[in-house]
Structure formats: C-alpha cells, structure tokens
N, C-alpha and C positions, 0 to 999 in steps of 0.2 A: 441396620444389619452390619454384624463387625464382620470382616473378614479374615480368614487363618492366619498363622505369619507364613504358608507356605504359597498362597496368595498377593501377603504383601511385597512378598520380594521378587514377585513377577516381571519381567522389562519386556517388553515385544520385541519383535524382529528391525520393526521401525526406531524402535528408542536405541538399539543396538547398533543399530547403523549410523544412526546420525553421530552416538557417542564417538565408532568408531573413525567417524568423516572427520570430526572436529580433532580427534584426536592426532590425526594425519596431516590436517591443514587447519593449524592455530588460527590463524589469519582470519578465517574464511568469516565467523564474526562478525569483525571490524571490515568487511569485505562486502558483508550484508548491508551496514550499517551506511556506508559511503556510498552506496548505491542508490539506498533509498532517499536517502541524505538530498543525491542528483536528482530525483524525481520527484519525489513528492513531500520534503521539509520545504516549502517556500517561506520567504516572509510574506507578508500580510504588506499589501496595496494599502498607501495612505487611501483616506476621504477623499481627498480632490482629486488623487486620478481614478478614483470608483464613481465619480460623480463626472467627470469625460468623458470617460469609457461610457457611460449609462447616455448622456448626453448626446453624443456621436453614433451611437447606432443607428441604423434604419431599422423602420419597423418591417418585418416581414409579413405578407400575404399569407391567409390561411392554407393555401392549396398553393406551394411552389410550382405545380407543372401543369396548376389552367393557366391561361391567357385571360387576360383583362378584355372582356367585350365592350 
C-alpha cells in the first residue's frame, strides 16, 4: 500500500519534540551515550574469573524462608 506524499511528510507531535530537544541541547547525544556507556557497556569477565565466581558460590535451598528440619 503506497502512501500520499501528503502522508509521507507526516512527523508526529513526538518526532517534533524530540527534534526540537536535540536541537536545544546538542549535547544530550553524547549524554545518552556516556550514560549507557556507565551502566551497561561492560567488558566481558575472563574464563578464570567466570569459573571462581561459578566455583565459590553456594548453592541456594529451594524454599529461602523454610527452615531445615
């Protein structure tokens, strides 16, 4: 289904806004980017401390809040 060109040159109220936010605050971006950057780009755990970490846990009980009779 093609659509008009009075259609295609639609922008919503949302695409409009954010146009205008970037266009206010260049930055914000590279603001985005550095944020995510702190939280969730990590590197990647060698083997041997994946293999520690796996070593050293305890194992956990099915049911955390019975008591062992």
């Amino acid at each position: 289904m093609k659509l008009s060109k009075q259609h295609s040159m639609y922008e919503s109220d949302h695409t409009l806004f954010i146009k205008q936010l970037k266009e206010k605050n260049p930055g914000i971006e590279q603001g985005q980017r550095e944020g995510r950057a702190l939280l969730w780009d990590k590197d990647t755990t060698p083997l041997s401390e994946q293999e520690r970490v796996r070593a050293s846990t305890v194992k956990q009980q099915a049911y955390v809040y019975q008591n062992k009779l």
